[in-house]
N, C-alpha and C positions, 0 to 999 in steps of 0.2 A: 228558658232558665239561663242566669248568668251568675256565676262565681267572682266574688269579688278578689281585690288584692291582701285582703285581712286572711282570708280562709287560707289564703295562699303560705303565707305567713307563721298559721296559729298550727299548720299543717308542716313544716320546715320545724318547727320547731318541736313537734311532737314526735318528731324523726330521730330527735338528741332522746328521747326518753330511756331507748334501751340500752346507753348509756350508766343511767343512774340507777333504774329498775330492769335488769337482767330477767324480764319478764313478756313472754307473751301476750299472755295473758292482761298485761299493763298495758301492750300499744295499742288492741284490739279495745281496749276498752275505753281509750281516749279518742280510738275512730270511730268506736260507736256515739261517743257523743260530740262530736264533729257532724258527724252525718244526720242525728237528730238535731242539733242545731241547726244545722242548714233548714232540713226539714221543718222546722218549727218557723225562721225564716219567710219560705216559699210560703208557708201557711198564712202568717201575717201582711205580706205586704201585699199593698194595693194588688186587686183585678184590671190588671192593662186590656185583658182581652176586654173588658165593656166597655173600653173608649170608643168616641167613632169620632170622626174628623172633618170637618167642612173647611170650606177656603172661599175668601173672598178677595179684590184688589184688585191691585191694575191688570189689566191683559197685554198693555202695550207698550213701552217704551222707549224712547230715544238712544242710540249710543253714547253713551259718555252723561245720560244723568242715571238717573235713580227711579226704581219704583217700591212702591211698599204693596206686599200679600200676607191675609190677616191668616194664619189658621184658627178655629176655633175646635177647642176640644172639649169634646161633651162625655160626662160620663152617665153610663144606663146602669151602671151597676148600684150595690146597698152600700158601699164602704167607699168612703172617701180616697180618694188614690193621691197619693203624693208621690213623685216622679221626674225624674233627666229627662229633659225630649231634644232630641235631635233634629231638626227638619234639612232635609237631605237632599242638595242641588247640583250641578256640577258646578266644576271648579268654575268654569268660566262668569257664571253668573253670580259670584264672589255674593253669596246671601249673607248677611249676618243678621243676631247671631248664630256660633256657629251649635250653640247648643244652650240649650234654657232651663230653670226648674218649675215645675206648675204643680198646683195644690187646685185638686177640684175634687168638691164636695160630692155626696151620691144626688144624680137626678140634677145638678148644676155645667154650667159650661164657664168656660174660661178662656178668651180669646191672648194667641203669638202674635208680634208685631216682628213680620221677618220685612229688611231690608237688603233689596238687590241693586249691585254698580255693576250690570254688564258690563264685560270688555269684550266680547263679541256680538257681531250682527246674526240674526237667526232666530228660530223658537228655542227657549232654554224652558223644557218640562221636569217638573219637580220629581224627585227620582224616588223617595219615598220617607214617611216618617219613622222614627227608632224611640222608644217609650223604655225607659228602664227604672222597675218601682222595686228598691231595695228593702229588706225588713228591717225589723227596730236593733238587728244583732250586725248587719252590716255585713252580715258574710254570704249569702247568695239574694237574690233578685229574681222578679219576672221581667219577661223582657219581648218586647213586643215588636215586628217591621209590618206596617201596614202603609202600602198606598193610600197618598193622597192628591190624585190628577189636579194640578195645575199648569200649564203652561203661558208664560211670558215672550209675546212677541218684539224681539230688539230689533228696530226700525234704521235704515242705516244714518248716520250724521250728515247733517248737512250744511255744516261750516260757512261756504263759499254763500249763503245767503244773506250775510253782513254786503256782498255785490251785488242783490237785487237791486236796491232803490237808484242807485249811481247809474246801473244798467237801464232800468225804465227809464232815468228819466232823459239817457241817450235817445231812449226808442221813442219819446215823448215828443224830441228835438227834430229826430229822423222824419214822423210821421207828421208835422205840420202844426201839434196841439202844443207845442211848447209857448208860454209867456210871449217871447220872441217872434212868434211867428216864421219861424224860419224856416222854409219848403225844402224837406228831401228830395232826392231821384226818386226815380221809381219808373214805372210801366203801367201803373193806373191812373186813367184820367180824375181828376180831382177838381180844378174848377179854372173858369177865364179871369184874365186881367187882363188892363193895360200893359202895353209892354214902355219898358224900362230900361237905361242903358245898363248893358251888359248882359242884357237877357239871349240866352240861344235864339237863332235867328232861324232854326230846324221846329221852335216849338210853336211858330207863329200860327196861327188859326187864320188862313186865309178866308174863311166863306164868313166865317164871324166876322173879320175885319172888313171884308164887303158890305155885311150889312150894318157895319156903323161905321162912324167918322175919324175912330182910332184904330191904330192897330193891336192886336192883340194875343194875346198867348195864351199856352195853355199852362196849367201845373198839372203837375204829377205827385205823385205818391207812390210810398212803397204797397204790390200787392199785398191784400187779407186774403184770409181762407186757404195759403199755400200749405202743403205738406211737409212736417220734417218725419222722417223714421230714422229714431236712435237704434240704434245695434250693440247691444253689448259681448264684448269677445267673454265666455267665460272659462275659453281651453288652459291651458296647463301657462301661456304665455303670460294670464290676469291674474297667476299664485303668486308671482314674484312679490318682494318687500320693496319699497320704496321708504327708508327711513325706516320708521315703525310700521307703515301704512301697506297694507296689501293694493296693488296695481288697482284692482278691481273696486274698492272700497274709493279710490281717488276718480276713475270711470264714472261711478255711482252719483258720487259729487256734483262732476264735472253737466253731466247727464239731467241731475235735479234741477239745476241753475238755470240750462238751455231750456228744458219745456217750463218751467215758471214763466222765462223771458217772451218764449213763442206765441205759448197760449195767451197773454196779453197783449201780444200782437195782434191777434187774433190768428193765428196759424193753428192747425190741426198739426197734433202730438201723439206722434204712437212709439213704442217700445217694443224690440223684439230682445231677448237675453239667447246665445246660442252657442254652441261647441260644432257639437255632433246629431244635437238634436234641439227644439226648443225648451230652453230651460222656464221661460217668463214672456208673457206678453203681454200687450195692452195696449187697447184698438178702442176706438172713437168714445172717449173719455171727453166730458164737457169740462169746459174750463176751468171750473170749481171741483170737477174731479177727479182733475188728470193726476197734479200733485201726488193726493194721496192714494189714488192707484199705481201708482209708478213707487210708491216708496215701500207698498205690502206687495207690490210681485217681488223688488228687487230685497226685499229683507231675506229671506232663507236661501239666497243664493250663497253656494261655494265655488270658487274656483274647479272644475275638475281636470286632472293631471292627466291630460289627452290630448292630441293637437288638434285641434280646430279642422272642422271641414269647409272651407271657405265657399269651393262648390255645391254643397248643401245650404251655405247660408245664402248666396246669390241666388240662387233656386227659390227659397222659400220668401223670397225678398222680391224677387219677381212676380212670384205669380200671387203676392197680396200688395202689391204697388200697379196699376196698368199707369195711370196719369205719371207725369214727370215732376219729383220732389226732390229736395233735399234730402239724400243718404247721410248720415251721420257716424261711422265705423271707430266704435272705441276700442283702441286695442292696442296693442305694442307693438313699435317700430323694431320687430324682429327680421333680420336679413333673409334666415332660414327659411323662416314660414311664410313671411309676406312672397319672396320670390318663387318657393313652390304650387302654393295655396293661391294666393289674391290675385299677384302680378296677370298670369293669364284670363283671367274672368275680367279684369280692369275695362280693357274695350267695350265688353259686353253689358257691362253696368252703367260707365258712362255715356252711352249711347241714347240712352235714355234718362238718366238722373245725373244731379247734380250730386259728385261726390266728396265727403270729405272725411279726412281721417286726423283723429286726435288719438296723441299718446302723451305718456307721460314718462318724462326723462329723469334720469336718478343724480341729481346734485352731487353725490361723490364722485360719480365720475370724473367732474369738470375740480374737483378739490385732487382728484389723484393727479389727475393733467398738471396742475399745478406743482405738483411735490419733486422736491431737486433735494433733500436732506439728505438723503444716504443712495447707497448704492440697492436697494431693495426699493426705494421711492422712486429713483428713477427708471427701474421696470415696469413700475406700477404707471408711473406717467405715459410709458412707451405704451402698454395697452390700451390705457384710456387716451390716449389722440388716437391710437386704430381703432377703437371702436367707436368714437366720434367723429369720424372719417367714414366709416362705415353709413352711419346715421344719416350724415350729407347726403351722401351717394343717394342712399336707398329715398332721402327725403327729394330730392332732385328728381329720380327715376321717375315717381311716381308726378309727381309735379307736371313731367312730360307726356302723361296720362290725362291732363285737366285735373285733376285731384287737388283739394285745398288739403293743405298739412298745417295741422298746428301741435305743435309740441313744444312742451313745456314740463318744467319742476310742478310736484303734487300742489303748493300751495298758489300758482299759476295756471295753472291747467283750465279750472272753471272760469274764472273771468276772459284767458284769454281765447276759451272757447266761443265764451259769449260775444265777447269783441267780432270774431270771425264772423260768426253769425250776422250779427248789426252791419258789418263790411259789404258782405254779399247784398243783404238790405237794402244799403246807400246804393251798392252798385246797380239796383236795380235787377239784378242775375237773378235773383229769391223769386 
């Protein structure tokens, strides 16, 4: 039962009565009929308890569009229910609207058209509906909260895929099927020709040029079938904000670009997500279904405010890698943590894989470095060249390990990952 703002009101004012009528007897008897009004109310208006409520619509989403979930409310009872209904989401899955009125006849159903614009990645599950069927007097209501189980999966964005096609068709160029014709490096043999001036005089095919009257070469190409494992950092380092962007959400990005690019490589793409334990993974996924496995492990991931076990992740990284791949470590160029955590395990990783770490660098920094306006801007500039002094260092350090570094602003991050990537390709290192 719910009391409206009328009752509220018709009851303030019945409070002046003993004013006029110096009677008990008077106020007692405008509360009695206040309170049969109510009553007579409750009596009329619609039975909420015989709604029941089904859902239909999307299950899955993209960050940054839109999905529509239908409820449909059926009523089982004799009396027509006319009724407020609320359907009740958290804030982050911004549903609208936020509240609707429905007229359903007895033994009839009547379907909501709710509209959801997440602004976060993750499951957003419908938290419950709220039904309020007021009487023909306006002063009290039934009023009903029943679940109704829906949950919407918000899939993370993947922006940087406007730099798929410019990427392939590097990788188009690299591997030898471009228009052009024009042969990558590599490590795989690929096929003979005549040689040519300016051709390597290392790539000559001597036993082939024996048996014929020219001499001749080999080509090469970039290897297929190599291994990349992405790593995603999810400790307390990938909470940080970049702009509007959580670290971790630009990782995610960076991360979707490189296995779209690999797996048309033909390279094998696997994902470990990790802290302190594994959060997500995703292990010998076919080409067709790397993508959209790698984008439903990494959707319900949050940041957790913990520092990272580096040597739990080297460990678990070992002993499901034996052959030598591509390491991929997305995380943050933190002094702290890299020099406690990573730095000493470094030897031990590259000893057998190729490693490489990408983070992503915060543009105000390099705006603060800039800033001479006032005596508080040029404090500001003083921290931001130390702590991009810092970043050197720590990028140098590691560099002195064999580690490729690439770091970059959020909206840089994925393509120049992928560049990286295609780099090692050319060089034949992949």
């Amino acid at each position: 039962m719910a009391l409206t703002g009328r009752l509220g009101l018709l009851a303030a004012l019945g409070a002046l009565v003993p004013i006029f009528l110096p009677s008990w007897w008077a106020l007692a008897a405008l509360w009695a009929a206040l309170a049969a009004a109510v009553a007579a109310d409750l009596a009329l208006a619609g039975n909420v308890r015989a709604l029941r409520f089904h859902r239909s619509g999307d299950a899955r989403v993209r960050l940054g569009e839109t999905a529509s979930v239908t409820l449909i409310v059926e009523n089982l009872g004799r009396r027509r229910v006319k009724a407020r209904l609320r359907d009740v989401w958290p804030p982050s899955a911004a549903a609208t609207p936020r509240a609707t009125r429905v007229d359903v006849p007895a033994g009839e159903r009547r379907r909501v058209e709710m509209t959801l614009a997440p602004t976060r990645r993750g499951d957003r599950a419908a938290v419950t509906v709220v039904v309020r069927s007021a009487g023909p007097l306006g002063l009290a209501a039934r009023q009903l909260s029943r679940p109704a189980p829906w949950t919407v999966r918000v899939l993370p964005a993947f922006p940087s895929r406007r730099h798929l096609p410019a990427k392939l068709a590097k990788l188009r160029e690299l591997t030898g099927n471009h228009v052009a014709l024009i042969r990558g490096q590599g490590t795989e043999f690929d096929s003979l020709r005549e040689y040519v001036d300016g051709d390597d005089v290392r790539s000559i095919d001597w036993r082939a040029t024996a048996r014929r009257a020219d001499v001749v070469v080999r080509t090469w190409r970039p290897e297929r079938d190599r291994r990349i494992y992405l790593v995603l950092d999810t400790g307390r380092t990938s909470a940080g904000r970049v702009g509007d962007i959580p670290r971790l959400d630009c990782s995610m990005d960076a991360a979707m670009l490189l296995g779209a690019l690999a797996s048309r490589a033909g390279d094998r793409v696997d994902l470990l997500a990790y802290d302190r334990r594994v959060r997500a993974r995703v292990e010998g996924a076919s080409r067709t279904d790397l993508l959209p496995s790698m984008v439903h492990a990494m959707a319900p991931l949050e940041p957790e405010l913990i520092e990272s076990d580096a040597a739990g992740m080297v460990s678990a990284l070992m002993s499901r890698v034996r052959q030598r791949c591509l390491v991929v470590l997305l995380t943050e160029l933190n002094t702290a943590a890299i020099e406690e955590g990573l730095l000493p395990l470094l030897p031990r990783l590259t000893a057998r894989h190729l490693v490489m770490i990408a983070a992503v660098s915060d543009p105000r920094v390099g705006e603060m470095a800039a800033g001479r306006g006032d005596l508080a801007a040029v404090y500001d500039a003083a921290a931001a060249e130390r702590a991009r002094g810092e970043r050197r260092r720590l990028t140098a350090e590691l560099r002195s390990y064999g580690v490729e570094v690439v770091d970059a602003p959020p909206a840089e991050i994925a393509p120049a990952l992928a560049d990286a990537y295609l780099a090692l390709k050319a060089a034949g290192r992949l």
